[in-house]
C-alpha positions in Angstrom: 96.9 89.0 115.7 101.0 88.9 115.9 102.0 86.7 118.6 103.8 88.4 121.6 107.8 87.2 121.5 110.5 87.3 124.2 112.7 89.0 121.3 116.6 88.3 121.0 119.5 89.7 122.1 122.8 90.7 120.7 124.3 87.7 121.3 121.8 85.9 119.3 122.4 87.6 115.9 124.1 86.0 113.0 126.8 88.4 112.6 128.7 85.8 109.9 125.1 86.7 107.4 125.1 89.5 105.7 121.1 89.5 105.3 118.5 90.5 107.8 118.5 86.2 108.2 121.3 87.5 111.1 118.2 87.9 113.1 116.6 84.1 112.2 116.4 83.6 115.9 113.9 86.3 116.4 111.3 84.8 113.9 108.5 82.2 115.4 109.3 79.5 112.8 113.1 78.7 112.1 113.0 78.6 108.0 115.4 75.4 106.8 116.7 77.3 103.5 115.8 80.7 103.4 114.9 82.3 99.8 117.6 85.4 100.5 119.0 87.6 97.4 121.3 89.5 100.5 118.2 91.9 101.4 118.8 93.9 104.7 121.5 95.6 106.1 121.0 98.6 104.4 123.2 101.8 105.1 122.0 104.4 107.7 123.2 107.4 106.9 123.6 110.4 109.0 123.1 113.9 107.0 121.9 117.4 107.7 118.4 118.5 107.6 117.6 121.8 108.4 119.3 122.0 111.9 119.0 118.7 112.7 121.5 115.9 111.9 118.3 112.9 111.2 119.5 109.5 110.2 118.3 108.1 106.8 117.9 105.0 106.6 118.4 103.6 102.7 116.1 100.9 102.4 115.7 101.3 98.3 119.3 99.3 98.9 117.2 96.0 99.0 117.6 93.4 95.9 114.4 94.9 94.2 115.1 98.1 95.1 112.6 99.0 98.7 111.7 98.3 102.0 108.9 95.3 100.8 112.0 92.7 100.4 112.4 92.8 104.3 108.4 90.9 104.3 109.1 89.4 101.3 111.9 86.9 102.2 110.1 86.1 104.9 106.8 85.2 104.0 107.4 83.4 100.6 110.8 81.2 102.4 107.8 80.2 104.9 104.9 79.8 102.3 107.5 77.5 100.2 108.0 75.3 102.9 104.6 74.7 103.7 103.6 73.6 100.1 103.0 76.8 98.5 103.7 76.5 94.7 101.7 79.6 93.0 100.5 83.3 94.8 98.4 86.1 94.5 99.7 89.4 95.4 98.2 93.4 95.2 99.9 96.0 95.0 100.9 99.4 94.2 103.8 98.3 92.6 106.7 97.4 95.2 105.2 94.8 96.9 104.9 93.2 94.0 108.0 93.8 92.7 109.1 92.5 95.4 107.0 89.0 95.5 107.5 88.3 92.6 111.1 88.7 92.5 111.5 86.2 95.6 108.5 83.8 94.5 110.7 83.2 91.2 113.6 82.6 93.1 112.1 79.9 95.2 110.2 78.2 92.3 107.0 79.3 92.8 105.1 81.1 90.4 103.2 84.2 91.5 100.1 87.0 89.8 100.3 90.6 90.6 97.6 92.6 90.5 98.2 96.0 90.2 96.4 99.8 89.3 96.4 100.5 85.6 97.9 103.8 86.6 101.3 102.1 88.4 104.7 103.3 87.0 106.2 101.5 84.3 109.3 100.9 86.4 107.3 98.5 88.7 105.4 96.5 86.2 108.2 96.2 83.8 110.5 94.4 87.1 107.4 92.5 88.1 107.1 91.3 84.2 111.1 90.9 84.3 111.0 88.6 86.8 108.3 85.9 84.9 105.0 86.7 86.9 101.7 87.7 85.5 100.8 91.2 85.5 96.8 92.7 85.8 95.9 96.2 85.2 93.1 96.7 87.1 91.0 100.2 86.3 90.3 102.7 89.3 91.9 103.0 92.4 94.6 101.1 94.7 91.4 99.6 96.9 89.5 98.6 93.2 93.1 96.8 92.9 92.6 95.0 96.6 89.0 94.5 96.1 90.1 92.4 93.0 92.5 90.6 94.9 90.0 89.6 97.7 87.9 88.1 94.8 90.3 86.5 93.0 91.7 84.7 96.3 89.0 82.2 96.1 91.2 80.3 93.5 95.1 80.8 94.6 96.5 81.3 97.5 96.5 85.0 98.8 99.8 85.9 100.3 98.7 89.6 100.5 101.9 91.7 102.1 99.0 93.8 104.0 97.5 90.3 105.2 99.8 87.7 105.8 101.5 87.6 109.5 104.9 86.3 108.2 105.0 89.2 106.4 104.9 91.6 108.7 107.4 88.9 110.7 110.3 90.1 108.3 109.6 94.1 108.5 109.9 93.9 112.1 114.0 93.2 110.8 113.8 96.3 110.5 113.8 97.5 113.9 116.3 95.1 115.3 118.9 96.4 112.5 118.3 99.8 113.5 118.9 99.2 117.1 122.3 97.2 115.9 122.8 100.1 113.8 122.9 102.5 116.5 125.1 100.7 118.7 122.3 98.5 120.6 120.2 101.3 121.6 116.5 102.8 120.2 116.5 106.2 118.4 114.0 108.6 119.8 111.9 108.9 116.6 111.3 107.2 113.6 109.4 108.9 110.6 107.9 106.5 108.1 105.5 106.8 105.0 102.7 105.1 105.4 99.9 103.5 103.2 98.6 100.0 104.7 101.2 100.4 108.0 103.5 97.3 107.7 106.8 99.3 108.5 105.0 100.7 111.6 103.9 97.6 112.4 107.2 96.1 111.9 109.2 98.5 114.1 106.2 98.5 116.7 106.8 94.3 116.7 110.6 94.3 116.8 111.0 97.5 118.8 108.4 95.9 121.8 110.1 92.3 121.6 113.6 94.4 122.4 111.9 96.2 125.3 110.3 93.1 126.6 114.1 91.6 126.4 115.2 93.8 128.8 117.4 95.4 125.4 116.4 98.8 125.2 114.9 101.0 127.8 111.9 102.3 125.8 110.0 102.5 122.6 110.8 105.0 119.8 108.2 107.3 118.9 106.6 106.3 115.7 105.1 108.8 112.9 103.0 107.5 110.6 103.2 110.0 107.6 100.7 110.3 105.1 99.7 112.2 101.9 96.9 114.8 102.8 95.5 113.5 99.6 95.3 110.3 101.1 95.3 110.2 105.0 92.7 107.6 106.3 95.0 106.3 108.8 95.4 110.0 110.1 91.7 110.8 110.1 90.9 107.9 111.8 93.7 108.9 114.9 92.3 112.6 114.8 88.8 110.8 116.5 90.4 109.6 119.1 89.4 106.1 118.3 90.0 102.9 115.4 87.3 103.0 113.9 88.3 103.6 110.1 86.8 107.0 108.9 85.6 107.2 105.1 87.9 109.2 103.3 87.7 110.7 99.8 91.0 109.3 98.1 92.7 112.0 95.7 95.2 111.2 93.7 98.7 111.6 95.3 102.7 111.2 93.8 102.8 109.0 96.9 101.5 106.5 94.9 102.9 103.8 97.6 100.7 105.1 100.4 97.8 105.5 98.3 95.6 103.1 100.3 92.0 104.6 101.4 91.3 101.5 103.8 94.5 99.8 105.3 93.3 96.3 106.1 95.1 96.8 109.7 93.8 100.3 110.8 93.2 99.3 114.6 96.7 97.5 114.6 98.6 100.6 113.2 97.0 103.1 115.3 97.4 100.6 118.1 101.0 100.9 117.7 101.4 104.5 116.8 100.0 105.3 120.5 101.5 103.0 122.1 105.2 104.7 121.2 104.1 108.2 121.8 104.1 108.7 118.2 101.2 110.6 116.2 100.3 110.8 112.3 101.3 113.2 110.0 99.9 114.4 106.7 101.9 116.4 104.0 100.9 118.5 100.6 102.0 117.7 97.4 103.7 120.6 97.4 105.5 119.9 100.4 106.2 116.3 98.9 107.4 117.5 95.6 110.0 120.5 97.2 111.0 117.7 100.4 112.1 115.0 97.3 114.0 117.9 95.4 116.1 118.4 98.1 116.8 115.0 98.8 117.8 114.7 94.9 120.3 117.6 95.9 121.9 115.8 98.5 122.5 112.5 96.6 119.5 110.7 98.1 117.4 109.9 94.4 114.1 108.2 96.2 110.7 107.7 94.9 108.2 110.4 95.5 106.4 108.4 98.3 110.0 108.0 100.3 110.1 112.1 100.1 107.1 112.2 102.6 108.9 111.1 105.3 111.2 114.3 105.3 108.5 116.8 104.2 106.6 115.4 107.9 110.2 116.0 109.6 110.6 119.5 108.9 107.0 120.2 110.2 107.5 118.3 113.1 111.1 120.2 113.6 109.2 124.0 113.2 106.5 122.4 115.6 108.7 121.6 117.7 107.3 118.0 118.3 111.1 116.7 117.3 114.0 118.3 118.6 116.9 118.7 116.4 119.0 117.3 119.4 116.9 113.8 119.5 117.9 110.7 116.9 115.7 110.6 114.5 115.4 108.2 111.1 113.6 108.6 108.6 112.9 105.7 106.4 113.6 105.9 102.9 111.2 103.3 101.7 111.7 103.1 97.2 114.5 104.2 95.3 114.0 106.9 92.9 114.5 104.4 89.8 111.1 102.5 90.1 109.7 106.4 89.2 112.0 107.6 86.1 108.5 108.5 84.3 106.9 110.5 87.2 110.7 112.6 88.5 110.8 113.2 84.8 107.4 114.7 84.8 108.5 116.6 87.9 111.9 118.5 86.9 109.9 119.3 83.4 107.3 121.2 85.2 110.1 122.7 87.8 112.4 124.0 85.0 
């Protein structure tokens, strides 16, 4: 459980730091030195889409290049002063990525476990930046079913587990609303493996409503690949019980997670904004990230999903093109050199 907050207001931000810390006051434990590298404060960038004019906002601007800094800072600034000195992370590669990057920077030295089938990009940065690297055969949940086991020796500061975490990505929603001009877009679209972004913006966009800041939630989508959508069969039932899924495999290798370890919480929060889930083809992944490529926006293939769901949701006619909608743009395209490559070959 994430303990309810009264939130902050605009007068409480930072405005002098140019890292999400501007919004320190909003955290439950004020962090003496913070372990930043300047993440946060990405662009949001307004472009066509269709006929719509969405808002995209560029997290792959982060240090280590996607939205997992956000938790990241957060969590290991707080784990650091409490003692921590060596962590255990999962991951399908940007989570780790990121923890190791910021566990290095703070001294502390970190393992990442990670599937044998993870891009080079990822593991070569998570090498890069001095932590140990496991390739572990099978699936994303072999690689968290791993971690589980190997938690019995070193401290597990799991990205899908640890509260803190999910204390920086809820930065997130607090920089949008700043980014907006202190107000809540309608929608936000966001790809979606274990849920932390939704979470996130559920945490910061409630704390804001219960401040009196905005006048109502944003509807949250929680897009996932059809080869990969437990979160979305579970929210077809009506209920939060997590339904078995059979796990293909997907290019949205980030959202590749057959049993996110906070189903109840995610759905829990989709509902409560109004929001729903979404699922989207591979085809409809591969042709959405094309023309994102087209209009400057290079993103990894998982980041793509998020505008594949948009343009169903626009011919649906569940978004209008008139409402503010964002869609987050979680990894940049560089972390999946190997995998676009693969791509354009079998496009040209």
């Amino acid at each position: 459980m994430i303990t309810a907050l009264p939130g902050i207001g605009r007068d409480d931000i930072e405005t002098t730091r140019r890292s999400l810390w501007r919004y320190s006051a909003a955290l439950p434990v004020q962090v003496k030195m913070p372990i930043s590298l300047g993440e946060g404060v990405t662009p949001l960038v307004e472009l066509a889409w269709r006929d719509a004019r969405p808002h995209f906002k560029l997290e792959w601007f982060a240090p280590t290049g996607s939205f997992k800094d956000r938790g990241a800072t957060v969590m290991i600034s707080t784990l650091r002063e409490q003692g921590i000195d060596r962590v255990l992370e999962d991951s399908s590669g940007n989570g780790g990525a990121a923890i190791a990057a910021y566990a290095t920077a703070a001294g502390m030295r970190a393992k990442i476990l990670v599937p044998g089938y993870t891009q080079p990009g990822k593991t070569v940065q998570i090498r890069a930046h001095g932590a140990e690297v496991e390739l572990i055969p099978g699936t994303r949940q072999d690689t968290a079913d791993a971690a589980e086991r190997q938690a019995a020796d070193v401290f597990y500061a799991s990205h899908n587990w640890q509260a803190f975490f999910l204390q920086g990505t809820k930065t997130l929603a607090y920089e949008l609303w700043e980014d907006l001009g202190f107000r809540a877009p309608d929608n936000i679209l966001i790809p979606t493996g274990a849920g932390s972004n939704v979470l996130g913006c559920d945490i910061g966009f409630c704390e804001l409503l219960r401040r009196g800041e905005i006048r109502g939630l944003p509807r949250l989508f929680a897009v996932q690949p059809e080869n990969c959508a437990p979160l979305h069969a579970t929210f077809l039932t009506g209920g939060s019980d997590l339904v078995a899924i059979e796990a293909k495999p997907t290019i949205a290798e980030g959202t590749s997670i057959a049993k996110p370890a906070r189903t109840r919480e995610v759905l829990a929060a989709v509902r409560r904004s109004g929001g729903t889930t979404v699922t989207v083809s591979e085809s409809e992944i591969v042709t959405a990230h094309g023309e994102l490529a087209q209009m400057g926006l290079y993103v990894e293939p998982t980041s793509a999903s998020g505008v594949a769901a948009l343009s169903k949701l626009l011919d649906a006619g569940v978004i209008r093109s008139a409402e503010t909608t964002v869609i987050i743009l979680t990894g940049s395209g560089l972390k999946a050199t190997q995998r676009i490559g693969e791509l354009i070959g079998r496009l040209s």
